[in-house]
C-alpha positions in Angstrom: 126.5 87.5 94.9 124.7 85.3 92.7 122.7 87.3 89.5 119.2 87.3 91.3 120.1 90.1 94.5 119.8 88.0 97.8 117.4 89.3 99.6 118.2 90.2 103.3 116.7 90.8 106.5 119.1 93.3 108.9 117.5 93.7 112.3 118.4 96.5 114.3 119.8 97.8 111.6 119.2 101.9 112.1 122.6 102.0 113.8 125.8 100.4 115.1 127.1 96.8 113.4 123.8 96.3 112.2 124.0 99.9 110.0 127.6 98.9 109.0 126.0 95.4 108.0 123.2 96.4 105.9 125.3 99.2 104.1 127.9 96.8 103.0 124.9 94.6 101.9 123.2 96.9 100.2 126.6 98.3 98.5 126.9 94.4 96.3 123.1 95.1 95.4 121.8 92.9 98.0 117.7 93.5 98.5 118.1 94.9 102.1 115.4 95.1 105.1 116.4 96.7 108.0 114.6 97.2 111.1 114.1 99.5 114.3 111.9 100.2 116.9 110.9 103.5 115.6 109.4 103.8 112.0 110.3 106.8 111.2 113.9 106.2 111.8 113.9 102.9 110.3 111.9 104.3 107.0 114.7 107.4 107.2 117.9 105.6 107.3 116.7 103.1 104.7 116.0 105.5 102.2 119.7 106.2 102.2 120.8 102.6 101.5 120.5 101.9 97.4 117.0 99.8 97.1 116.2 99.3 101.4 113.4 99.3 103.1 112.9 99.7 106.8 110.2 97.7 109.3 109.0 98.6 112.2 110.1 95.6 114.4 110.1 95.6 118.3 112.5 91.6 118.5 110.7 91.4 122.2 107.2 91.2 121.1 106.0 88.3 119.5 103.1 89.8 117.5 105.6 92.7 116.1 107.6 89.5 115.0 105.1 88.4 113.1 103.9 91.4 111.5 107.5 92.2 110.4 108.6 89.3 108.9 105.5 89.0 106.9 105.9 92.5 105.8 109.7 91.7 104.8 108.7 88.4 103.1 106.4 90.3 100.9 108.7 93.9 100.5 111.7 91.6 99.4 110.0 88.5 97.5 111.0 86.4 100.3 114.4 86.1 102.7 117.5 84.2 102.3 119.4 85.2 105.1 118.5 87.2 108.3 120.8 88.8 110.4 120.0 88.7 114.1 121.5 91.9 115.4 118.9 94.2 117.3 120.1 94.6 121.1 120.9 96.3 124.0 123.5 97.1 125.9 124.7 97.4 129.5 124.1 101.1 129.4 120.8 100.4 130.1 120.6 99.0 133.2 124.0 100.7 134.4 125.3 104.1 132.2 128.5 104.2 134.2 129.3 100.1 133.8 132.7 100.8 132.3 134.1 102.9 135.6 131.6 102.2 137.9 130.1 98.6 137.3 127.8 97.2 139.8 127.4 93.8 141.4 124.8 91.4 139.7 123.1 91.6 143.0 122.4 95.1 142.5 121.6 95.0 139.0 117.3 95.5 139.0 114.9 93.3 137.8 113.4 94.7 135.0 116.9 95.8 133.7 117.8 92.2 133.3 114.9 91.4 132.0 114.6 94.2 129.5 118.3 92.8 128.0 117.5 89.4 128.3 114.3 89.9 126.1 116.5 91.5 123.6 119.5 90.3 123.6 117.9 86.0 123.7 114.5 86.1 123.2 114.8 88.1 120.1 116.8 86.0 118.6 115.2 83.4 119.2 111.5 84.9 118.1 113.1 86.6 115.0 114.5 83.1 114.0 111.5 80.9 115.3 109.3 82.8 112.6 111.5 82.9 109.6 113.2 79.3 110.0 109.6 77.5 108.5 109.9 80.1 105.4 113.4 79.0 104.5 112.6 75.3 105.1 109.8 75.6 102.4 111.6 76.8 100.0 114.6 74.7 100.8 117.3 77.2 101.7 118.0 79.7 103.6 121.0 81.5 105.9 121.6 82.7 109.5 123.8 84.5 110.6 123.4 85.5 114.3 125.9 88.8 116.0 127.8 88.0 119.0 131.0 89.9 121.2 133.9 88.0 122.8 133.5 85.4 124.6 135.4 87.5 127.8 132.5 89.8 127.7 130.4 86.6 129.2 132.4 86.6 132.4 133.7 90.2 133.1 132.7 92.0 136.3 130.3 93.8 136.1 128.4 92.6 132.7 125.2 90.9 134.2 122.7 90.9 132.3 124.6 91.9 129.1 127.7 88.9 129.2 124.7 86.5 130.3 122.6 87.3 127.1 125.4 86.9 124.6 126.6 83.3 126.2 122.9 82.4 125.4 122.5 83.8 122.2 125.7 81.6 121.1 124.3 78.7 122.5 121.4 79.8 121.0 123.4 79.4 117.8 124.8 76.1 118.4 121.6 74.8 119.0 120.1 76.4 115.7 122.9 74.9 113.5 122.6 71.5 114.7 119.1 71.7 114.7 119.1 72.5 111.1 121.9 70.6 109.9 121.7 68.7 106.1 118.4 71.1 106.0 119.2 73.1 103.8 119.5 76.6 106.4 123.0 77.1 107.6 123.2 79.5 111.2 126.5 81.1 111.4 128.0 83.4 114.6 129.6 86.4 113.5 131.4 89.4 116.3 133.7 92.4 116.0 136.4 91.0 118.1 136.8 93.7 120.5 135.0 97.2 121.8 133.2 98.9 119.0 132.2 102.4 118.3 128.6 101.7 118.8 125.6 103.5 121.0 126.6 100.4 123.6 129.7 102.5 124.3 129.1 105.3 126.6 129.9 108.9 124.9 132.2 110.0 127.2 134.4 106.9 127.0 134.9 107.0 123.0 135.3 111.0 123.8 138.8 109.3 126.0 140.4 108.9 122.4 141.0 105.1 123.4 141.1 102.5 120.6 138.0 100.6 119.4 136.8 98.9 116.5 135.0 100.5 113.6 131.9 98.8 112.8 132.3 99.1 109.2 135.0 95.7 110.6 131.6 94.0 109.8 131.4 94.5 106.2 133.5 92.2 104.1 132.3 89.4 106.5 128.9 90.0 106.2 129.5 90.2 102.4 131.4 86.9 102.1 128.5 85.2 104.4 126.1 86.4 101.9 128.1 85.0 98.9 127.4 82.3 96.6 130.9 80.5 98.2 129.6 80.4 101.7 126.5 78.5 100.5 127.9 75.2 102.6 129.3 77.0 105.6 127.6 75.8 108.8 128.1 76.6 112.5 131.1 78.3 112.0 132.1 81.4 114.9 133.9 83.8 112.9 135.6 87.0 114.1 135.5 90.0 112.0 139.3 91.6 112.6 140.6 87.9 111.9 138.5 87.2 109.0 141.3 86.9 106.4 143.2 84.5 108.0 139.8 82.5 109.3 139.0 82.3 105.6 142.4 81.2 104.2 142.1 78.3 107.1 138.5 78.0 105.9 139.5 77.3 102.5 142.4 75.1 103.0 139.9 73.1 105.2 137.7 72.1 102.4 
């Protein structure tokens, strides 16, 4: 972390990975916003992380966009890297999708729309309004969450497996839009089934194994570091990060 705190925008950041992200943030001294769709809760988990604040932010609507990146631009002095995080899962459309999942033809409407607008357009919005920030001031960094690339063709996983393959194409996009501009864009995913609110309760109450999203943290951290200035449209997954970063370095 370089001597002036990097100052970091964490959506969906009341819970889940994006909790675990801003936490581990926060714990180096970084100058954390995190968002939710509630303001209360947002305002009441940030008081718990060492010099937070929390937004309102609602990722589907374009005018709450707006009005919460300005209000992180001036709470923080500005943002060098956002984290695009804030979704939903398929519990939403189906609360039984990991015993009983149903065809895409029977998945409703407004359910796949509802995910969609999370899950892709969010990104995109989130990232749309903060990219012309970072390119006038020269610098900037992306990183944008994502979940195995089997989730995007299980049975079962319309719209959820459909949002995540377009919020990593999403990605790719991003990155080469932005190459040699001084904004790097960056994937970064558990690598496997995490103990989030996207997992129904009764499932994690089985005792099976999953991830601990506190797998995030060191990660995050290293993405936020001064020696991951250059890295650029990289796809890194969280439970291999050690080795992906002793490749990394014997790549440069």
């Amino acid at each position: 972390m370089s001597a002036s705190p990097l100052k970091v925008l964490v959506t969906g950041g009341t819970s889940g990975l994006g909790l675990a992200m801003a936490s581990a943030l926060a714990g180096t001294g970084a100058a954390v916003a995190l968002t939710g769709r509630s303001a209360a809760r947002t305002t009441a988990i940030a008081v718990e992380l060492p010099g937070a604040v929390g937004i309102e932010l609602d990722v589907r609507d374009e005018s709450s966009v707006v009005r919460a990146i300005d209000q992180a631009w001036t709470r923080l002095g500005g943002i060098d890297m956002l984290v695009n995080n804030a979704g939903i899962g398929m519990r939403t459309v189906n609360p039984r999708f990991m015993t009983d999942p149903l065809g895409f033809w029977e998945v409703p409407a407004d359910g796949f729309r509802a995910v969609i607008e999370t899950n892709l357009t969010g990104y995109f919005l989130v990232a749309r309004e903060v990219t012309p920030r970072m390119l006038a001031v020269g610098s900037g960094r992306i990183v944008n969450i994502s979940v195995n690339h089997s989730t995007m063709h299980l049975a079962g996983f319309v719209p959820y497996g459909p949002s995540r393959a377009g919020s990593e194409a999403l990605s790719r996009i991003m990155a080469a839009d932005l190459r040699d501009r001084g904004v790097t864009v960056n994937l970064l995913l558990p690598g496997g089934a995490t103990v989030t609110g996207m997992l129904p309760s009764y499932v994690v109450a089985e005792g099976r194994s999953f991830l601990d999203p506190a797998v995030m943290g060191p990660p995050i951290v290293w993405l936020a570091s001064d020696e991951a200035a250059g890295v650029h449209d990289e796809r890194i997954v969280a439970v291999e990060f050690e080795g992906w970063l002793r490749d990394w370095k014997s790549r440069r």
